[in-house]
C-alpha positions in Angstrom: -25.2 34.7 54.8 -28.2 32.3 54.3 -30.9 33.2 51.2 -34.3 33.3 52.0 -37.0 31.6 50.9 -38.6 34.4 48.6 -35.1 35.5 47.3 -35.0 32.0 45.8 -38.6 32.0 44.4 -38.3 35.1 42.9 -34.4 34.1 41.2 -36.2 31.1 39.6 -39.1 33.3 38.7 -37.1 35.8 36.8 -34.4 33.4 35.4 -37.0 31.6 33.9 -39.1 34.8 32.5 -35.7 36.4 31.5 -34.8 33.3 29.4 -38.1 33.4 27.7 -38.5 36.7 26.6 -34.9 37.5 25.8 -35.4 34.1 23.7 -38.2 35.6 22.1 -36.7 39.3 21.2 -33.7 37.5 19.5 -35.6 35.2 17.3 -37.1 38.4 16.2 -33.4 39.8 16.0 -30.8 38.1 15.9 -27.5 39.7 15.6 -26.0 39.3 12.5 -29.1 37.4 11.2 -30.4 34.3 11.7 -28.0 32.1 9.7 -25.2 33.1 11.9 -26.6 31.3 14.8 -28.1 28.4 13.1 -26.7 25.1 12.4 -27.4 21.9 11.0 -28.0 18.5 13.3 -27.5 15.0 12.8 -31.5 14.9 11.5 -30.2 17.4 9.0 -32.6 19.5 10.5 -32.0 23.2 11.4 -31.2 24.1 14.9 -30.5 27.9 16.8 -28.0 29.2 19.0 -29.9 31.3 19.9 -30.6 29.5 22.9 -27.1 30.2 24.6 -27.6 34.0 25.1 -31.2 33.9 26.0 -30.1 31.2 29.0 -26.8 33.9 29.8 -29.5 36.3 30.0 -31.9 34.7 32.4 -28.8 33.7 34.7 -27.7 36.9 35.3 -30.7 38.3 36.2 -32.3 35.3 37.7 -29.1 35.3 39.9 -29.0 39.0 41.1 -32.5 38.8 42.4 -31.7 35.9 44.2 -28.8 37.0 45.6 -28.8 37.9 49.2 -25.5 40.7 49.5 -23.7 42.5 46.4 -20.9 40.2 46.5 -23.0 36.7 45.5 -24.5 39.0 43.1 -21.2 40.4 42.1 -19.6 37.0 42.1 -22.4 35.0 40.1 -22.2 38.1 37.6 -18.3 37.7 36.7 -18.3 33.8 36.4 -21.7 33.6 34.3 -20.5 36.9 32.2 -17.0 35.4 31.5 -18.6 31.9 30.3 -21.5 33.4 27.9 -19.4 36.1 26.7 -16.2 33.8 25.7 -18.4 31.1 24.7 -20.6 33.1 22.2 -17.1 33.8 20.7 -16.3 30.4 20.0 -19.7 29.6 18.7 -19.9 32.4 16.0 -15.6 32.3 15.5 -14.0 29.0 15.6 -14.2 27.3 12.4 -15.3 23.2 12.9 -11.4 22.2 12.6 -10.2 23.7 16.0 -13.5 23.0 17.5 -12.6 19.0 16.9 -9.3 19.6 18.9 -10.8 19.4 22.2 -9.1 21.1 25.1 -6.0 19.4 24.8 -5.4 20.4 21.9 -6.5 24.7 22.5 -3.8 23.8 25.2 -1.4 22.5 23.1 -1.9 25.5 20.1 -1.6 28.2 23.0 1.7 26.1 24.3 3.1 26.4 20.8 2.5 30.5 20.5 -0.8 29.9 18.6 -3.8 31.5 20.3 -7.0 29.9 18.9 -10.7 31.5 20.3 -11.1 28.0 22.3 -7.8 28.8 23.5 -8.9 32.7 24.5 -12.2 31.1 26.1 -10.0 28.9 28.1 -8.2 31.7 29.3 -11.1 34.2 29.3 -12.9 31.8 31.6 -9.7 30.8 33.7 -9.7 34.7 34.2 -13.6 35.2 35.0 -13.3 32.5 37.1 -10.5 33.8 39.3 -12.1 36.6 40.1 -15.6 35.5 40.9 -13.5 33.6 43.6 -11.9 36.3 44.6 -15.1 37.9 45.2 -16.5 35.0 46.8 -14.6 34.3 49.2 -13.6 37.4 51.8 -10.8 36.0 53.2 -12.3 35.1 56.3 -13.3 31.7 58.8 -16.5 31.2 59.7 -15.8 33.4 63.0 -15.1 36.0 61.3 -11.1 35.8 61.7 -8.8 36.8 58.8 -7.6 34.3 57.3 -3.8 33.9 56.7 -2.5 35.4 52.9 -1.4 31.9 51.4 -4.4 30.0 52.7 -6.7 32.4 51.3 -4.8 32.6 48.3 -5.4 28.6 47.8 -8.9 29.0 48.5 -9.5 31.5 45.4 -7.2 29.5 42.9 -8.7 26.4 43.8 -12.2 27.6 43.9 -11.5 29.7 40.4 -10.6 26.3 39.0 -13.5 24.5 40.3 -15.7 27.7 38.5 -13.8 27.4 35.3 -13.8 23.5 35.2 -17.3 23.6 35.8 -17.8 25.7 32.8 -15.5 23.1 30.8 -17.5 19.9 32.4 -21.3 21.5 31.3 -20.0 22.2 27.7 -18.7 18.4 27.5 -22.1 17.3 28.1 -23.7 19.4 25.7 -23.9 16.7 23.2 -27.7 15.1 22.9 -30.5 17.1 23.4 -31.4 18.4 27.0 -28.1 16.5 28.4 -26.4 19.4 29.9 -29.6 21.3 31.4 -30.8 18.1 32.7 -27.0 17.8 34.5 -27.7 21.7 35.5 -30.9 20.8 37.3 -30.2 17.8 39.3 -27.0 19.5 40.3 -28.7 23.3 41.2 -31.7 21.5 43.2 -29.9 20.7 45.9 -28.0 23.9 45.7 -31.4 25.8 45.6 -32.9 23.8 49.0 -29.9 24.7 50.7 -29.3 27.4 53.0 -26.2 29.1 51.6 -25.3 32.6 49.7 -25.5 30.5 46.1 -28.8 29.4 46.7 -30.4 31.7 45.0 -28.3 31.5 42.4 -28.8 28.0 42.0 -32.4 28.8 41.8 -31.6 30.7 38.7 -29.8 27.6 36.7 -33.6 26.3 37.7 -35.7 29.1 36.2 -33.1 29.6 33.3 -33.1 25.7 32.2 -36.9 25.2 32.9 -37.4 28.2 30.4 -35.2 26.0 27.7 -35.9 22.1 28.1 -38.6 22.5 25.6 -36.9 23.8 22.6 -33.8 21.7 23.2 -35.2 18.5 23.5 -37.5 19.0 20.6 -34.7 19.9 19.1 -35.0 23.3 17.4 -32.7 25.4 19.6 -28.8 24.4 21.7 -27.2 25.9 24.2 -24.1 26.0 22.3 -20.9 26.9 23.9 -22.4 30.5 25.0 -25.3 28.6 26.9 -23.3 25.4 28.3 -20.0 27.5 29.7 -22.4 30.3 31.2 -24.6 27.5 33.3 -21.7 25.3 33.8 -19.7 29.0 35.1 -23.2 29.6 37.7 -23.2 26.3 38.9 -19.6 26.7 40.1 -19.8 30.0 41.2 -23.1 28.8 43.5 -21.2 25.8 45.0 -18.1 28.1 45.6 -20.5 30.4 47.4 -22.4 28.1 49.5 -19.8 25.2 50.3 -16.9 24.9 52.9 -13.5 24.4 51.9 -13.5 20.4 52.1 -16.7 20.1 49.7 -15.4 22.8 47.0 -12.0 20.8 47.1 -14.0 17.4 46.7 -16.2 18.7 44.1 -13.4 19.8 42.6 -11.5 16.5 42.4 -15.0 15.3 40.7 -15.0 17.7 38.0 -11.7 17.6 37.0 -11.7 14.2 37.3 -14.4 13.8 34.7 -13.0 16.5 32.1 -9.7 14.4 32.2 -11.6 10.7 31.7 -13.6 12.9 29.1 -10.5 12.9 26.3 -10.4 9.1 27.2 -13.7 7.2 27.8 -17.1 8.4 25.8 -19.3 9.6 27.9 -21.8 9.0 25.6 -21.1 5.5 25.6 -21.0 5.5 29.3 -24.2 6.5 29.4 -25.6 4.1 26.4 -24.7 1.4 28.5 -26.1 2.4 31.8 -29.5 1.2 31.9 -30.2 4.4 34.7 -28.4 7.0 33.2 -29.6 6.1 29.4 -33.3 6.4 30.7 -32.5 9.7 32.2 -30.7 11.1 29.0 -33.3 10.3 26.5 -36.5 11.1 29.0 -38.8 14.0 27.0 -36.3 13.7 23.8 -37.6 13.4 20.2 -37.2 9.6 19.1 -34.9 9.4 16.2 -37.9 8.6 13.5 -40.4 11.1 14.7 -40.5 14.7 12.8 -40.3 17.9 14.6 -43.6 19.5 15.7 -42.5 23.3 14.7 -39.6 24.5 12.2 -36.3 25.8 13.7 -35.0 29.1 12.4 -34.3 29.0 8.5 -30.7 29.8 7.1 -29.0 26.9 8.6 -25.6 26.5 7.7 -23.9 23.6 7.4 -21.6 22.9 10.4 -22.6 20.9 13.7 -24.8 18.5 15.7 -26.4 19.2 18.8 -26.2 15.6 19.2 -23.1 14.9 18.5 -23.4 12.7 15.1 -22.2 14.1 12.1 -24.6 15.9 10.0 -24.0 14.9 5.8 -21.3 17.0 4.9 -20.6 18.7 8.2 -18.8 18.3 11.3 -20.7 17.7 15.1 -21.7 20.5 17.3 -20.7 20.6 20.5 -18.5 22.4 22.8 -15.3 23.3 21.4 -13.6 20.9 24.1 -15.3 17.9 24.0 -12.4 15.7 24.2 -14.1 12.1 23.5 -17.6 12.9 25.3 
């Protein structure tokens, strides 16, 4: 079923006034204070969290109002719910030693019998992600014909992975200021102009990253895991809802292409040296030498970067899989 026009207005509309004010009530109270959620960046500056679960919020409400039937709303729900809520776990639990494993190594700790929270997100999110797919997709061709048990079976393990690799792919990126939303937006657009159920849901990732770009490029807030796995989970869950089999199994190829050259090649680097992409990354950032225009939360605690250089004394921030991103 298509999305309308106003459905997708009004996703973008909320997502982005959901983000905002949610943003707003938490740096008024944050959970556990405001130390818990703050950490130190490679300026030795102060930066929030805080940012993750106000983004979460504006998803999942930016994405029910855009969705056009109970199942996009249903399936947007699961995937975004599963990456903020197994995300804000790793932000606020792992210490800065498992965080530097990267996937590989969550992977290799859960292979030995060692179950790490990057290693419950990963299978938190696997989880989530399996059954937004599931229900995704009905089980049905496009006239309206069952589909036979094992095909739809691949369609909803494939189409979970592409959700939970998705998740995996924003976090990765979530390593200079306003890299991962930027990736969100040029990804949802499209999304959003299209026709399909996970347009309006696209239109959310829109609203919810609009609301944020400020803050995280100046610097004083980061999506964290929280933010990054829930928009990465909401991009997936969109394509998933509004592609055909060939394009979710060629996006698919992408993504986990790229989270497998991640633990290899820098995509930091990458990007350094890309005269295109390096414009694009540091467009509307903070240059290196000028001071920030407001204070971030106080009560930072020494920990991570949002741009991924080590802070004096303190390991980066970053997604608790970032592999060599």
């Amino acid at each position: 079923m298509s999305t309308h026009p106003f459905r997708k207005v009004a996703a973008a509309i909320a997502g982005s006034l959901t983000t905002g004010v949610v943003r707003g009530v938490l740096d008024a109270q944050a959970p556990g204070g405001p130390a818990r959620w703050t950490r130190t960046n490679h300026r030795g500056e102060p930066v929030s969290m805080l940012e993750g679960p106000a983004v979460a919020a504006g998803l999942l409400v930016g994405s029910v109002v855009g969705a056009p039937t109970g199942r996009a709303a249903a399936a947007m729900g699961v995937a975004t719910a599963a990456g903020a809520a197994f995300g804000i776990v790793d932000d606020l639990a792992e210490d800065a030693e498992a965080k530097r494993k990267g996937l590989r190594g969550h992977l290799g700790a859960m292979a030995r019998g060692e179950i790490t929270t990057g290693g419950l997100k990963v299978l938190g999110i696997g989880a989530g992600a399996l059954v937004a797919a599931a229900i995704a997709l009905p089980g049905r061709d496009g006239a309206g014909r069952s589909l036979p048990r094992a095909e739809h079976l691949f369609d909803v393990v494939t189409s979970g992975a592409l959700v939970a690799a998705s998740a995996n792919l924003l976090n990765l990126l979530d390593l200079r200021p306003g890299r991962a939303l930027k990736a969100a937006t040029i990804v949802a657009a499209p999304l959003a102009l299209g026709n399909g159920a996970g347009a309006g849901g696209a239109s959310s990732v829109l609203g919810a990253a609009g609301a944020a770009f400020d803050q995280d490029l100046h610097e004083t807030d980061m999506l964290g895991d929280g933010g990054a796995n829930a928009l990465g989970a909401a991009l997936g869950a969109a394509l998933v809802l509004s592609a055909p089999r060939r394009v979710r199994l060629g996006a698919l190829a992408v993504v986990a292409g790229l989270t497998i050259a991640s633990e290899k090649v820098s995509f930091t680097r990458v990007i350094e040296r890309t005269p295109v992409l390096r414009e694009l990354d540091a467009l509307g950032r903070r240059p290196v030498h000028v001071a920030p225009a407001t204070s971030a939360p106080a009560g930072a605690a020494s920990g991570s970067s949002t741009s991924g250089v080590p802070s004096a004394g303190g390991p980066t921030t970053g997604p608790s899989s970032t592999g060599a991103a």
